[in-house]
C-alpha positions as CSV (number, residue, x, y, z in Angstrom):
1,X,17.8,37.5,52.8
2,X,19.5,34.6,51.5
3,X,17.8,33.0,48.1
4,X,18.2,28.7,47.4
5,X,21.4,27.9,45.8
6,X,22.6,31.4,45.9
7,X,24.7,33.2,48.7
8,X,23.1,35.5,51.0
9,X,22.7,39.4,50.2
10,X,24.7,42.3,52.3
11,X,23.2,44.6,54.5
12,X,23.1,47.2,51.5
13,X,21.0,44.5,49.5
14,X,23.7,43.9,47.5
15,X,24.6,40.5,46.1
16,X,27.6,38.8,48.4
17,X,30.8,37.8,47.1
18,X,31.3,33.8,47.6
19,X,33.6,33.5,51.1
20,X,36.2,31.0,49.2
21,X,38.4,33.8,47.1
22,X,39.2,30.5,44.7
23,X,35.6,30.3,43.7
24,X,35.0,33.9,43.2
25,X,38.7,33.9,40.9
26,X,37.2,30.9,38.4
27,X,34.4,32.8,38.2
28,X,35.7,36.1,36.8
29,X,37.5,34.0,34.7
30,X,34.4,32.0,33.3
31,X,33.0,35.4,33.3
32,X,35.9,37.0,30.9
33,X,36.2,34.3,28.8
34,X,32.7,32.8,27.9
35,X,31.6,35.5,25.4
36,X,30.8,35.0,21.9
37,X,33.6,36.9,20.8
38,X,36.2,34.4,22.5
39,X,34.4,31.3,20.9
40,X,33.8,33.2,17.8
41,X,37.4,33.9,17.2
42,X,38.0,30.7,15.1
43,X,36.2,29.4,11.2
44,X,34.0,27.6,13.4
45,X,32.0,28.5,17.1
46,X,34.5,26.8,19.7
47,X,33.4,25.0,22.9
48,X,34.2,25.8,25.9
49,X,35.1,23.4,28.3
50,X,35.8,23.9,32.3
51,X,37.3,20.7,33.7
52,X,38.9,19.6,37.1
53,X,41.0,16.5,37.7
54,X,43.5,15.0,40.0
55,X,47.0,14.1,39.3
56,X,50.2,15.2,41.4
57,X,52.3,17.8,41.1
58,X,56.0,17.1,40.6
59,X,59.3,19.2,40.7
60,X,61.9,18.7,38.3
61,X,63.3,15.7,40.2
62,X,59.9,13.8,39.6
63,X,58.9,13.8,43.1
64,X,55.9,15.6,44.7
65,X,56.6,19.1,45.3
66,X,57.7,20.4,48.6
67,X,56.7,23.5,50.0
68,X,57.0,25.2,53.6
69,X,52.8,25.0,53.6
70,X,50.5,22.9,55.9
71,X,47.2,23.2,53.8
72,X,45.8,23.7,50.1
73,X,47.1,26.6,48.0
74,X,47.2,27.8,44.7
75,X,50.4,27.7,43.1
76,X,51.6,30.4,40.8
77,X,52.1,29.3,37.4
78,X,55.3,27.2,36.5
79,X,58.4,29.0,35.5
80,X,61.8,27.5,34.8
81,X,63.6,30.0,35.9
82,X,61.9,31.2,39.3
83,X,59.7,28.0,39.8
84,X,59.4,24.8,37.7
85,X,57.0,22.2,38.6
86,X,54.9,20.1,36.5
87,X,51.1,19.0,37.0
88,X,51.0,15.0,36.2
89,X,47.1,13.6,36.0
90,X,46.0,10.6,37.0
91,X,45.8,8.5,40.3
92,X,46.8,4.8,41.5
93,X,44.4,2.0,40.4
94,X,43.6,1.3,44.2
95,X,43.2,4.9,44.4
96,X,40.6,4.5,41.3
97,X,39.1,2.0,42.6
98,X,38.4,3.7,46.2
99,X,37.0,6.4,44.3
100,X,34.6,4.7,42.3
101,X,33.4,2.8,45.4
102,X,33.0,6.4,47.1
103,X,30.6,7.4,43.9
104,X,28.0,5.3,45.1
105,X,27.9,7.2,48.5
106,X,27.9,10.4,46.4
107,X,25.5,9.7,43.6
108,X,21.9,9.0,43.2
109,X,21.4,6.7,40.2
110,X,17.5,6.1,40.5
111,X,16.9,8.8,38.1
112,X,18.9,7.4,35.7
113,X,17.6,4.2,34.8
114,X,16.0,3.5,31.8
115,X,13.4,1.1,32.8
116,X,9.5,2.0,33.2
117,X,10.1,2.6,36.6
118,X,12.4,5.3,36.4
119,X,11.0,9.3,36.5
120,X,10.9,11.0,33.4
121,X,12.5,14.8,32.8
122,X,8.7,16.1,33.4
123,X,8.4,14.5,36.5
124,X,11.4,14.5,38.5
125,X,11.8,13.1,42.0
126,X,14.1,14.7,44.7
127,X,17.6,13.1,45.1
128,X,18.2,10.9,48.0
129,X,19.5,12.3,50.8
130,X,23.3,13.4,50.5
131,X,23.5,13.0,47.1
132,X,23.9,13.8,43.7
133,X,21.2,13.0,41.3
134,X,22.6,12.0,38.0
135,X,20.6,12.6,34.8
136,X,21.8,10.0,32.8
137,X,24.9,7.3,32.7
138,X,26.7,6.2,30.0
139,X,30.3,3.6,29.0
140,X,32.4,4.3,26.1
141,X,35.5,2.9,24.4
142,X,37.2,5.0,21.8
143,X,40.7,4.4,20.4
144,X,41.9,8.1,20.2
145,X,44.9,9.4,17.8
146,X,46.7,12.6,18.6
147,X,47.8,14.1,15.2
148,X,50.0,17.8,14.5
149,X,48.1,20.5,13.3
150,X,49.6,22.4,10.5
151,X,48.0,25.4,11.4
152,X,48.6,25.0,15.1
153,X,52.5,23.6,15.6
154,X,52.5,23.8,19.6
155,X,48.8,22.1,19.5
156,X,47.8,18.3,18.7
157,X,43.9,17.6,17.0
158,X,42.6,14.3,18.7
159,X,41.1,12.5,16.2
160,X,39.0,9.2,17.9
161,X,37.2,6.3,16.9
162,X,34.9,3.8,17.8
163,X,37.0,0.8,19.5
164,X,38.0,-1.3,18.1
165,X,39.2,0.7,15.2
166,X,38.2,-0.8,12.1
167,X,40.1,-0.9,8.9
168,X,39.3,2.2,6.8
169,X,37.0,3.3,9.9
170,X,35.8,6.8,9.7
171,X,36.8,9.6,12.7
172,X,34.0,10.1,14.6
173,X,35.2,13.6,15.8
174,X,37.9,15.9,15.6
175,X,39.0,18.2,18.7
176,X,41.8,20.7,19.0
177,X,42.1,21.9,22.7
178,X,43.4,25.8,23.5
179,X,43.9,26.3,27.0
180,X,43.1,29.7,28.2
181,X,43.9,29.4,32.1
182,X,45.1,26.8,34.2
183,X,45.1,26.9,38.2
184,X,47.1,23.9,39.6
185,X,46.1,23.6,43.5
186,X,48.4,21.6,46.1
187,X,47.0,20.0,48.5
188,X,49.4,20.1,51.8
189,X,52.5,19.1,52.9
190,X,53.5,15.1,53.2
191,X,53.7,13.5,56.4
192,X,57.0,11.6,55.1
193,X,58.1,16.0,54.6
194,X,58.3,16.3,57.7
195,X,62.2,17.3,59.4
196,X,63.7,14.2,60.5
197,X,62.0,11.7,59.1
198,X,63.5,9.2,56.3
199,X,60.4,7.5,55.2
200,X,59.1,7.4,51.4
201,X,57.0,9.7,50.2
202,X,53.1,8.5,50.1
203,X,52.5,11.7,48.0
204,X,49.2,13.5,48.7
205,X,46.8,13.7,45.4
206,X,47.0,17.5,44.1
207,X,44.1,18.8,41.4
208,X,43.9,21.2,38.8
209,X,41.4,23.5,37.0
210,X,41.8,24.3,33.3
211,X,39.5,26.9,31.0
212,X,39.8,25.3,27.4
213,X,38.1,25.9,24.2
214,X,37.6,23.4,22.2
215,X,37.7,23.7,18.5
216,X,36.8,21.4,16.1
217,X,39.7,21.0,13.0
218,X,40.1,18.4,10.3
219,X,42.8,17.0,10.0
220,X,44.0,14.1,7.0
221,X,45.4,11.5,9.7
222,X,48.7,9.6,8.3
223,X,51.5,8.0,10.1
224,X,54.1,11.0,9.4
225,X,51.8,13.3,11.3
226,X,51.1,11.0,14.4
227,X,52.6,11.7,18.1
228,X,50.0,9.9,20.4
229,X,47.5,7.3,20.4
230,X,45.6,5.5,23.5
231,X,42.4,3.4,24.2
232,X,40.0,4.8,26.7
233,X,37.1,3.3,28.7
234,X,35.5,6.0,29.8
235,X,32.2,5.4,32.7
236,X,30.6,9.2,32.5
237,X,27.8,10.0,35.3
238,X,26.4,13.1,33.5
239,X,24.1,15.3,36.5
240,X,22.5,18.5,35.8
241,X,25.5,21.4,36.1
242,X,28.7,19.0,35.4
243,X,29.5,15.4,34.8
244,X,31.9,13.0,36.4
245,X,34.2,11.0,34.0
246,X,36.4,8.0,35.4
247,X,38.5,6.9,32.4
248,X,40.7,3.8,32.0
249,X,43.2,4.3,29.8
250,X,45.7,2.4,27.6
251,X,48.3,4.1,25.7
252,X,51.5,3.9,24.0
253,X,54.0,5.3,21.7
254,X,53.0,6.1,18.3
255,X,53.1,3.5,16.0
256,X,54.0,0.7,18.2
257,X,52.0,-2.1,20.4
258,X,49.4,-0.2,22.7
259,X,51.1,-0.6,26.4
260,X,51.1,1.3,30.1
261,X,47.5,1.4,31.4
262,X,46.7,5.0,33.6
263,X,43.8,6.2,35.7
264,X,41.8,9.8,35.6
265,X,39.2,10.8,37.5
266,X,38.0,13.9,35.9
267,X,35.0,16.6,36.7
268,X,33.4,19.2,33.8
269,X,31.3,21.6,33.9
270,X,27.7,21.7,31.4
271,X,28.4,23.9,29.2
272,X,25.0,24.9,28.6
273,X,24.3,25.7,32.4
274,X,26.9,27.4,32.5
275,X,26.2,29.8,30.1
276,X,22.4,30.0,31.5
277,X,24.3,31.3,35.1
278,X,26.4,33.9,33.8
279,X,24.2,35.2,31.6
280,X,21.6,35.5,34.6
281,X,24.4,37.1,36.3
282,X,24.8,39.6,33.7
283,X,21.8,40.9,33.6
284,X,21.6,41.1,37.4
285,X,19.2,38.6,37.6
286,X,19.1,36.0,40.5
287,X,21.5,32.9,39.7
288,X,23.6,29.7,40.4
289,X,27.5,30.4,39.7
290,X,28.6,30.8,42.9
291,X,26.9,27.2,44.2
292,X,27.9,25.6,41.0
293,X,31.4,26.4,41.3
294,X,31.5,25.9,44.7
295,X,29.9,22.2,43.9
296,X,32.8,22.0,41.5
297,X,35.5,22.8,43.5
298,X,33.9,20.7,46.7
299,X,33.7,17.6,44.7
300,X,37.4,18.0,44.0
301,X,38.6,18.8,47.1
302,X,36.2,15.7,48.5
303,X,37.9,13.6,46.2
304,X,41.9,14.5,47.1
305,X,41.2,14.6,50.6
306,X,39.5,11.5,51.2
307,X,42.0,9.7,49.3
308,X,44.8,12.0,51.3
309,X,43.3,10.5,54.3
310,X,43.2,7.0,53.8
311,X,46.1,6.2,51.6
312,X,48.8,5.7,54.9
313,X,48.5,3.5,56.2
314,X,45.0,1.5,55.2
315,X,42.9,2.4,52.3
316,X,39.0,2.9,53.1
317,X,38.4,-0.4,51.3
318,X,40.7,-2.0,54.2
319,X,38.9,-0.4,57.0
320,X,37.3,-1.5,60.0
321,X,34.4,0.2,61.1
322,X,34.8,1.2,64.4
323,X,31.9,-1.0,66.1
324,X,32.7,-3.8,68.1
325,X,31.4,-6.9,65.7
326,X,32.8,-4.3,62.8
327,X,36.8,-4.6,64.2
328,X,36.6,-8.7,64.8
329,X,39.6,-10.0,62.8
330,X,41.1,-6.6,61.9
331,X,44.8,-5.8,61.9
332,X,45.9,-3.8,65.1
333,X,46.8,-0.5,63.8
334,X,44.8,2.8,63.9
335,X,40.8,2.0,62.6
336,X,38.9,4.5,60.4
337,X,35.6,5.2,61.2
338,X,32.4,5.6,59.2
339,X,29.9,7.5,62.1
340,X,27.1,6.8,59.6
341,X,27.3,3.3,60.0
342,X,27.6,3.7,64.1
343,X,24.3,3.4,65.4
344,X,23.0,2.9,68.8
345,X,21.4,-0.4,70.0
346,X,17.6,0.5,69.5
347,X,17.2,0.1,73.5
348,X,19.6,2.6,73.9
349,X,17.3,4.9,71.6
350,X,14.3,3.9,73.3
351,X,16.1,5.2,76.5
352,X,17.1,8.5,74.8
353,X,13.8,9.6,73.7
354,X,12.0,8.4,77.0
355,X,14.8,10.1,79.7
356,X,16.0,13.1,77.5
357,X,14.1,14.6,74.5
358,X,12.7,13.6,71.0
359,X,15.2,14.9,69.0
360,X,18.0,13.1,68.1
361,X,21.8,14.6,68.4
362,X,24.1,14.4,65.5
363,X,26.7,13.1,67.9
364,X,25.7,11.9,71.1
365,X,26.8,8.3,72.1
366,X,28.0,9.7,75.6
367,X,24.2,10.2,75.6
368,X,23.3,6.7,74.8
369,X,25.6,4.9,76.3
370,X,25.8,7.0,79.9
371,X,23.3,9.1,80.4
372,X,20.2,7.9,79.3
373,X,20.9,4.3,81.0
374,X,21.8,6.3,84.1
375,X,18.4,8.1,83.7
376,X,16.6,4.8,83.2
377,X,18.3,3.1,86.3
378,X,17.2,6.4,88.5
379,X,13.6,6.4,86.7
380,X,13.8,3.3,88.1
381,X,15.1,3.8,91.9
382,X,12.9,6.3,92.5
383,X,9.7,4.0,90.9
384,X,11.2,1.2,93.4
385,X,11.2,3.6,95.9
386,X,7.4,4.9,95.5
387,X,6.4,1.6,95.1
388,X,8.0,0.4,98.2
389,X,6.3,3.5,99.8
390,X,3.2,2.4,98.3
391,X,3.3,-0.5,99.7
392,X,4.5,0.8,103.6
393,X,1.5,2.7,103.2
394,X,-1.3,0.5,102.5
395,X,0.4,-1.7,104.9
396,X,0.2,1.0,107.7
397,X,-3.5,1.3,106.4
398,X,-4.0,-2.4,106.8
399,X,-2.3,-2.4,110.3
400,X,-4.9,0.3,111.4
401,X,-7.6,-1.1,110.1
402,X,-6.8,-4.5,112.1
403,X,-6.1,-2.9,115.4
404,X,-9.5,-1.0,114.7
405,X,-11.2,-4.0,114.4
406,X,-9.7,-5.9,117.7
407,X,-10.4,-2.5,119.6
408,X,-14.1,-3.0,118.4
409,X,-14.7,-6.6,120.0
């Protein structure tokens, strides 16, 4: 039998392996690596951090990588001898900007607010419909310097502070990332791919998964050891297994006038949930992973799709809905439609429920629109028709009684 928020048993009782193999492969890595003996390794207990975000992945000619394949896959690491390819984050601002909008169809923000209103942790309130309740919200601006370690060479400690950076201004934290495993997913092959065609690539949005621990080492911050620095404006939605970070970011070469603006769209994973999971599943106890990870990747693969599908030719913000008063003034060219927003006339619900059944399809408008009106116009024929036989009736009664009558005198 099948528990909430945990896939369904075998016939043996025993638990069942998640059906997506790429769910059940971050797993036994989350598994191998969050011990305390990984996070221990270092002078001080390391974080661990699980994060997903979209970018595209690029061959060594800078263009999106081509591949014989129609659908997602996971690509083998990079290798410059075999197969080179490079993962590089971020999306378009329109592309930002379409996702952000697409955050308030995914989110539930109600639980969030900080006014009297709002639920409290003690008494919390079931998310609307669809979506995702987020715990708490929050917008930061942090000017962030990437410094050489000197115990680390191939690693950089990001050392950030509170923007605008004042003069003498005190780090607010130091973080040295190790990756441990990274799994770069492409998404499908371009339409523009296709043999024969000559068009420029619109390049589909790709994502990646990366395991990283996340140490914290002080460093003494001078010019000689510098190698990166950027502003970010960072809107985090955090919700109650990971958090959602959309970052705006400003960087620029070391030691020289802060330039090139860049857009990530980012997903990570509580730590501290987490932890709770695979500890449950340790100890053979019933638990979340699976659902969590498969929230994880679904939010990801949400994300690169929907902006796959509407960045040729019109972007979702550009849209038509495709309902008559929606598609006045719109461009001729193929509409996208939103069937949430497509309801019936109420009269044509009216006639559904009275000609067909209470319960609403999920798609139905041939019902609406044909059947239940042809239903209705019969309903009323054959009401026409009794009443005009009704009416023959009780005039052949009325015909009958007269001649009675005339008989009688």
């Amino acid at each position: 039998m099948s528990r909430a928020g945990q896939p369904s048993e075998n016939l043996d009782g025993s638990p069942a392996v998640p059906f997506d193999q790429h769910v059940r492969l971050l797993a036994d890595y989350i598994e191998e690596y969050l011990d305390d003996e990984t996070l221990n390794e270092g002078d001080q207990p390391a974080g661990f951090e699980v994060e997903g975000r979209l970018g595209v992945i690029r061959d060594n000619y800078d263009e999106r990588l081509k591949l014989p394949i129609e659908s997602e896959v996971l690509l083998k690491p990079p290798d410059d001898d075999e197969f080179s390819y490079r993962f590089d984050p971020g999306v378009s601002e329109k592309q930002f900007q379409d996702i952000m909008a697409r955050l308030k169809d995914m989110l539930d923000l109600s639980a969030a607010k900080t006014d009297s209103s709002a639920p409290t942790p003690s008494q919390p309130t079931p998310p609307k419909r669809g979506r995702h309740r987020v715990v708490s919200a929050k917008q930061e601006i942090t000017d962030d310097e990437y410094h050489r370690s000197p115990r680390h060479p191939n690693e950089a400690v990001r050392v950030t502070y509170p923007h605008p950076k004042p003069a003498n201004a005190k780090p607010k934290e130091f973080t040295r990332k190790q990756n441990l495993v990274t799994l770069n997913f492409w998404t499908g092959r371009d339409e523009s791919d296709a043999p024969g065609t000559d068009e420029e690539p619109r390049h589909l949005i790709d994502f990646r998964i990366a395991i990283n621990l996340e140490h914290r080492e002080i460093v003494c911050p001078s010019p000689a050891t510098l190698t990166f620095a950027r502003t970010r404006n960072r809107q985090s939605y955090i919700l109650q297994d990971w958090r959602i970070d959309s970052t705006v970011v400003q960087s620029g070469k070391p030691r020289a006038d802060m330039q090139g603006r860049t857009y990530e769209l980012e997903v990570e994973l509580n730590e501290d949930s987490l932890r709770e999971q695979v500890t449950r599943k340790k100890q053979g106890k019933e638990h979340r992973l699976y659902h969590v990870l498969q929230e994880f990747f679904g939010v990801l693969r949400d994300w690169s799709s929907f902006l796959n599908l509407h960045s040729a030719p019109i972007s979702v913000a550009d849209t038509a809905l495709a309902m008559p008063h929606a598609q006045e003034g719109a461009q001729d060219g193929v509409k996208i439609a939103d069937l949430r927003d497509c309801a019936p006339p109420q009269k044509n619900v009216e006639m559904y429920l009275a000609t067909i059944g209470p319960v609403m399809p999920l798609i139905g408008d041939y019902l609406f629109t044909a059947v239940a009106p042809a239903l209705m116009e019969a309903d009323r024929d054959k009401e026409k028709e009794t009443q005009m036989q009704t009416d023959g009736a009780e005039s052949d009664k009325g015909d009958q009684a007269m001649n009675g009558q005339q008989q009688g005198r």
